[in-house]
One Martini backbone bead per residue (centre of mass of N, CA, C, O) as a GRO file, in nm:
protein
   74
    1UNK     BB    1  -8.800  15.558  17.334
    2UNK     BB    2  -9.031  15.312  17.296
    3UNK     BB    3  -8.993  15.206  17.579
    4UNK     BB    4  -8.966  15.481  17.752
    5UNK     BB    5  -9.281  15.479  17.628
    6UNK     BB    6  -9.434  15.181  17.626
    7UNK     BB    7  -9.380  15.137  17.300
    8UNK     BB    8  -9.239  14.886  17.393
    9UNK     BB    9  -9.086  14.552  17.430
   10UNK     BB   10  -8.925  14.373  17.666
   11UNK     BB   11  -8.940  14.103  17.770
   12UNK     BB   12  -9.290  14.162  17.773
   13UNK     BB   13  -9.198  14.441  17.882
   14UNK     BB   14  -9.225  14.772  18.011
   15UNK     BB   15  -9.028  15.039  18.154
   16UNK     BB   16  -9.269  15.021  18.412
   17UNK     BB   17  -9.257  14.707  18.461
   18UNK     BB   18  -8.981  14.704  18.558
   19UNK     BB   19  -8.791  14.690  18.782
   20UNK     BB   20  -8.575  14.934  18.923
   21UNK     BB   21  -8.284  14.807  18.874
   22UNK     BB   22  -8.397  14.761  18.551
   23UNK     BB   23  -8.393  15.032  18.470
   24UNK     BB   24  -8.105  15.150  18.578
   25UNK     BB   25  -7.967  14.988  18.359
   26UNK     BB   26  -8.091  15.140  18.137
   27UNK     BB   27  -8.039  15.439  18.249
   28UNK     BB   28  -7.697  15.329  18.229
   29UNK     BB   29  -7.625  15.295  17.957
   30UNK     BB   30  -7.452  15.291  17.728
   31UNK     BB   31  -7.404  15.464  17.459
   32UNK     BB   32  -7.338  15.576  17.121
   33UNK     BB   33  -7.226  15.871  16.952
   34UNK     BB   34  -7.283  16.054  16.625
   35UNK     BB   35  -7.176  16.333  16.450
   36UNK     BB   36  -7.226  16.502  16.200
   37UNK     BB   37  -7.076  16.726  15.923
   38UNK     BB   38  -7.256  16.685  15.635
   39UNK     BB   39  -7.385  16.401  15.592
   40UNK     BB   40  -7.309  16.172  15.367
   41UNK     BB   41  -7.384  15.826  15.300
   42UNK     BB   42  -7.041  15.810  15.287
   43UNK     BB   43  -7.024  15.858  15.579
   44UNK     BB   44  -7.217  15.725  15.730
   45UNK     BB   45  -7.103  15.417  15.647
   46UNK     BB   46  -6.832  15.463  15.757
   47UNK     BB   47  -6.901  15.518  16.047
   48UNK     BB   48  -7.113  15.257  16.129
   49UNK     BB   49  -6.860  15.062  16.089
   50UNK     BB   50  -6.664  15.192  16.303
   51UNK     BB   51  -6.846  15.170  16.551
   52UNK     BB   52  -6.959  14.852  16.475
   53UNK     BB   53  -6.634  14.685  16.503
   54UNK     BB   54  -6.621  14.787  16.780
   55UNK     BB   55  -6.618  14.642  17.051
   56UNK     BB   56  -6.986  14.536  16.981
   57UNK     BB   57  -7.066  14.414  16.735
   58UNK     BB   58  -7.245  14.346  16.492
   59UNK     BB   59  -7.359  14.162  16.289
   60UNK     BB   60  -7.213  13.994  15.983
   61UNK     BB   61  -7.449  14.078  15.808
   62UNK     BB   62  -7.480  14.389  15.829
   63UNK     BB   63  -7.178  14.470  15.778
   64UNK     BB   64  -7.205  14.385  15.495
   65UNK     BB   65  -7.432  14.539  15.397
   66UNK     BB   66  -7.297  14.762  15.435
   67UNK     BB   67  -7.014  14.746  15.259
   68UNK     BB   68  -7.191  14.741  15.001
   69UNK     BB   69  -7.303  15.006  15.002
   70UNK     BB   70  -7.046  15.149  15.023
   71UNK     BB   71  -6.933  15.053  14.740
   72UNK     BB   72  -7.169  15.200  14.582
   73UNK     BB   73  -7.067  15.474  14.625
   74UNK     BB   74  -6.847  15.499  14.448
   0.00000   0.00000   0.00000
């Protein structure tokens, strides 16, 4: 939202400084989005993992990082 609000730059342009081309590919990219009901931390990173371990993957130091925490949750 803070790009698409001017408050962020991505490659040094805000979203209204770049093409209308590269707006739309912005306005038109694909975005994951899970909802939980009743979410508790070991749901929520149970989840995160699932997300973002299939299609394309977080970095794998990211990935390790939620996998410890998800640990210390047991």
């Amino acid at each position: 939202m803070e790009f698409f609000e001017g408050r962020f730059k991505w490659r040094n342009k805000t979203f209204h400084e770049l093409h209308p081309m590269d707006q739309m590919f912005f306005l038109h990219y694909p975005v994951s989005l899970a909802e939980l009901k009743d979410p508790t931390r070991k749901k929520i990173l149970e989840t995160f993992l699932r997300v973002n371990t299939t299609g394309k993957p977080q970095k794998p130091a990211h990935i390790e990082k939620v996998k410890k925490a998800l640990l210390e949750e047991k």
